[in-house]
N, C-alpha and C positions, 0 to 999 in steps of 0.2 A: 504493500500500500504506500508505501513510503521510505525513500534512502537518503542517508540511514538511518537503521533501524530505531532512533533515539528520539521521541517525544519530551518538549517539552510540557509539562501535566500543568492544568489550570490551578491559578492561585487567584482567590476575589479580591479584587480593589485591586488589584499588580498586574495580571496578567491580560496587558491590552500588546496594540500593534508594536509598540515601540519595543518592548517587554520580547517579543518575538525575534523584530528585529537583530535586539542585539548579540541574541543568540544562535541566530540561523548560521554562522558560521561553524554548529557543532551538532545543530538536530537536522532530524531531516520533517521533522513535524512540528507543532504547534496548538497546543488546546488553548484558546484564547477565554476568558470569565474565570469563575461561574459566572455568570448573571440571569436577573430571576426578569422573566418576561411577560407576568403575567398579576393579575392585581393581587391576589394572594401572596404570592411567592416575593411580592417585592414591600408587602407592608410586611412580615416575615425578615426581609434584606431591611428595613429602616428598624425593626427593634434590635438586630444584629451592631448596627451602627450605634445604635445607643448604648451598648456597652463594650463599645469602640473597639469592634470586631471593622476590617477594611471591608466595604462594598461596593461595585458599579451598583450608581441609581441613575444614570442618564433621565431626563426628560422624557424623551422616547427610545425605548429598550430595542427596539428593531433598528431603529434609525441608527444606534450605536454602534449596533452587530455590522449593520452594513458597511457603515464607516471604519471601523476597524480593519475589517473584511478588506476594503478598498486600500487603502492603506499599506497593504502589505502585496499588492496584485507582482511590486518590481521584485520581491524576497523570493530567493531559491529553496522555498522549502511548501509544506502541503500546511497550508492553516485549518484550522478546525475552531469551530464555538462548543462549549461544554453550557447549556442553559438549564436551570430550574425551572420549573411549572406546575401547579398546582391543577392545572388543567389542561384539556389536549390541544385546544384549538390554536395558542398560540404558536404552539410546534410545530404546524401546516407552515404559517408565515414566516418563523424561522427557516425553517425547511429549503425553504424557496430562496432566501434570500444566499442559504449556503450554495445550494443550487447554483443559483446565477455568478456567484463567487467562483465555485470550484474550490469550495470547502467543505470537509466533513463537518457534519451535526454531531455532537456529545451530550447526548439525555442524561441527566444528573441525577442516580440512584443510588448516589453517594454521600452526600452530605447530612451529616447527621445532628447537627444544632436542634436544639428542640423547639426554637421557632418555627424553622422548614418544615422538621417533622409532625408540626403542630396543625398546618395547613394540607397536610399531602403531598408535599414533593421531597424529593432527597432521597433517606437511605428508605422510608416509608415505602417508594416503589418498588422493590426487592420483598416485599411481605405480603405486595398484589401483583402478580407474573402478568394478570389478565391486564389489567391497568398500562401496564408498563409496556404488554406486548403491543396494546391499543398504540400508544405514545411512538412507539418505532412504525407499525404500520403505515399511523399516519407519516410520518418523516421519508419515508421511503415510498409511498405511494406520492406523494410532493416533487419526489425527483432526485432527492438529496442521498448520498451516501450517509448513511446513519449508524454510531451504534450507540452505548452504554456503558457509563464508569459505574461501577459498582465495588462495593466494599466486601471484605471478608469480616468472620465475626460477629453476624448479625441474626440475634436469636431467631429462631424457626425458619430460617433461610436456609433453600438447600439452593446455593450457589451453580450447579452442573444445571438442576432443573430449570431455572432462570436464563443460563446461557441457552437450551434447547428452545424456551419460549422465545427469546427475541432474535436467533436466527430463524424459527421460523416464519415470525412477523417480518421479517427483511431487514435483517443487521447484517452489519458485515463486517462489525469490531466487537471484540469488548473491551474494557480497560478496565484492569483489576488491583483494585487497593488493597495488599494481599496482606495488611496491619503485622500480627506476627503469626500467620497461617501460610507463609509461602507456597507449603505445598498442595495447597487448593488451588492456584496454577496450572496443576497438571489434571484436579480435575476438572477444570473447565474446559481445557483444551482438550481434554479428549470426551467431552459430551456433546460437542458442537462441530461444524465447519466454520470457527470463525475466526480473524486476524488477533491474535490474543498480545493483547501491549501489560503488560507488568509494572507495576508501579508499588513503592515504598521502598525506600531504603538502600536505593541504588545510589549508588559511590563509587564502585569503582570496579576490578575487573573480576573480583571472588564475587559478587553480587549480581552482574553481568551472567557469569557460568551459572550461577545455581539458577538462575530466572531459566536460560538455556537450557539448562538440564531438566525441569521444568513443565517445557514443551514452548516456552513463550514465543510466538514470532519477533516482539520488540519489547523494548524497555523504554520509560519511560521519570524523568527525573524533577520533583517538586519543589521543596523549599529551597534547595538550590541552584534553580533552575537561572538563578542571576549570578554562579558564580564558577569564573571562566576557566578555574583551574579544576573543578569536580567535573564542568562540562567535557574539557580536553579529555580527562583520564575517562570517562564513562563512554566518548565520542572513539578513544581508540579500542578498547574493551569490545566497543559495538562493533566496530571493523573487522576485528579480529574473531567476534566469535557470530557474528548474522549479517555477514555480507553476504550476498545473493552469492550464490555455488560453495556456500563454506557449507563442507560436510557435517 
């Protein structure tokens, strides 16, 4: 889906076009948000800011996406939006907007603050498969490559079942925040056909192999996704062990 194999993972309030920018000399992707795009999920995003958690609140949540989006059209790398929503309909209009980009969509079934989860979105989508499978549907019937960040860890979650529901809705990612479950990686990737990106706690090239070993197709680097000596070391790691023809 992307060379190489190295995502930068979304961080809120931080990760916009510039954010991307300055690191496309080490990823070969980009999750740009979270951001919540829908009236639930962004009165949700303003009690977060109230106890001075960082959020996108743009004015207009789409117009933002797009702009962003734009933004980054001269960067040699694949951008993606990761968005919240508390509802489906916004997701169509995102959808399209990645669409007309040539950006993946990232459904947020991840976040687990207990305002998000207070409204329905975040890690909440992972505990309704139906819901969730709805949410990619829609995204891929829109036009958009779509898939789903999702967490490990999450009571009554069976993580492999989740993956089989949203490839069959029409995913064709997941992105898996594998907390300290790493090896719930390999069940996900062997439950589904899907491009499996690995995230948490990559750093460097022991971190790199055991995602690999795994099953992961990519890996994928968060809170130090602004910094250019983790990137280098994770960016050769990735070279070395998921560049297209590496056995």
């Amino acid at each position: 889906m992307f060379e190489p194999r190295l995502a930068l993972a979304s961080l809120s309030g931080a990760a916009d076009a510039d954010w991307a920018r300055n690191g496309a000399d080490y990823a070969g992707a980009a999750f740009l948000g979270g951001i919540a795009i829908d009236p639930e999920s962004r009165a949700a995003a303003r009690k977060l800011v109230e106890r001075d958690r960082e959020e996108f609140l743009p004015e207009d949540p789409l117009a933002f996406v797009d702009r962003e989006l734009a933004a980054l059209e001269d960067v040699p790398l694949q951008p993606a939006f990761n968005v919240r929503s508390a509802t489906v309909d916004p997701v169509a209009d995102a959808a399209r907007i990645c669409r007309e980009r040539d950006a993946f969509l990232e459904i947020n079934a991840h976040c687990r603050q207990a305002e998000l989860c207070a409204v329905g979105c975040g890690e909440t989508l992972l505990q309704d498969a139906d819901r969730l499978a709805d949410y990619v549907r829609t995204a891929a019937d829109a036009g958009a490559t779509v898939g789903v960040k999702v967490r490990t860890e999450v009571p009554g979650v069976d993580l492999p079942a989740v993956a089989r529901a949203i490839d069959d809705a029409g995913a064709s990612f997941v992105h898996v925040d594998a907390m300290d479950s790493e090896s719930v990686v390999a069940d996900v990737a062997d439950a589904a056909d899907l491009f499996v990106i690995a995230n948490n706690g990559v750093r460097d090239d022991a971190s790199v192999r055991e995602y690999v070993e795994y099953g992961a197709d990519a890996v994928s680097v968060g809170r130090p996704s602004d910094n250019p000596v983790v990137l280098e070391r994770v960016h050769d790691a990735v070279r070395r062990r998921l560049a297209v023809g590496t056995p």
